[in-house]
N, C-alpha and C positions, 0 to 999 in steps of 0.2 A: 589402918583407918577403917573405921566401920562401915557397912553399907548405905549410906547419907545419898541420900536425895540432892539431885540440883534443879538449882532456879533460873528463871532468868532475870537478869538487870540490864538498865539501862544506863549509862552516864555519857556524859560529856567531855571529848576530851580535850586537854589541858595545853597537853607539852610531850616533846620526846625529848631524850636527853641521853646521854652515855656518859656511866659513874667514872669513880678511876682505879675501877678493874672491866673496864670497856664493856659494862655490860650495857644494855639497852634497854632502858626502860620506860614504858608505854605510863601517863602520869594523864588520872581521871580525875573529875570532880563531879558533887554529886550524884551518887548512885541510889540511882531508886529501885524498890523491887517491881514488881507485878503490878502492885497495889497503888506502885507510885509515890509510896513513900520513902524518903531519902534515908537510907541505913548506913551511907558512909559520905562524910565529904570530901573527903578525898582517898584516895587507893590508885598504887600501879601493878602493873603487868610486866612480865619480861615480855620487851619488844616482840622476839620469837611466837609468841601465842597469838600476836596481833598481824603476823607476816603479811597475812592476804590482803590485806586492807591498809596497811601501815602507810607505804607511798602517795595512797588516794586522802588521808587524813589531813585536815583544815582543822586549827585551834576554833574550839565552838560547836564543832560539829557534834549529833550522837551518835553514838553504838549500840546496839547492843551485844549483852555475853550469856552465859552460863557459867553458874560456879556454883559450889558446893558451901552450905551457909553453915558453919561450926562453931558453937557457944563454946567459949573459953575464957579465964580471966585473964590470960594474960597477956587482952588487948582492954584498952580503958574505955571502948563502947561495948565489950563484951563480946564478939565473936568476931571473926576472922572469915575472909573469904577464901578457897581453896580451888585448886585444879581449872585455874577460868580457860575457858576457851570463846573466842572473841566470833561471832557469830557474823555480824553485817556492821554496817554502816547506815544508820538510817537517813 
């Protein structure tokens, strides 16, 4: 992966859920950048990236994170977000 820049985002989260290969996954809706504008309506995390803060989490509530913003076609808004790390709870 190329040397990319990260941002920070904010969203709200949704739900936790565990698929059925137990994995755990942390389920946002939307994510705004910096600017506050919403670049995704919805996106998850593996639970794991959100540890510190997972138990303390209320549907509704915000976060913020960091993650790395990758233009690619093949997501249908256009890029993808990468390597998030879940920063607070706001």
């Amino acid at each position: 992966m190329q040397n990319l820049k990260r941002n920070n985002f904010t969203a709200v989260f949704d739900r936790y859920e565990t698929d059925k290969l137990y994995e755990a996954k942390l389920y946002l809706k939307d994510v705004k950048n910096e600017q506050g504008v919403i670049v995704k309506s919805r996106y998850w995390l593996k639970a794991r990236d959100a540890q510190d803060i997972l138990d303390k989490l209320m549907p509704g509530e915000e976060i913020s994170f960091s993650a790395v913003l990758e233009v690619t076609p093949d997501y249908a808004d256009g890029f993808k977000l990468l390597d998030p790390v879940v920063l607070t709870k706001k």
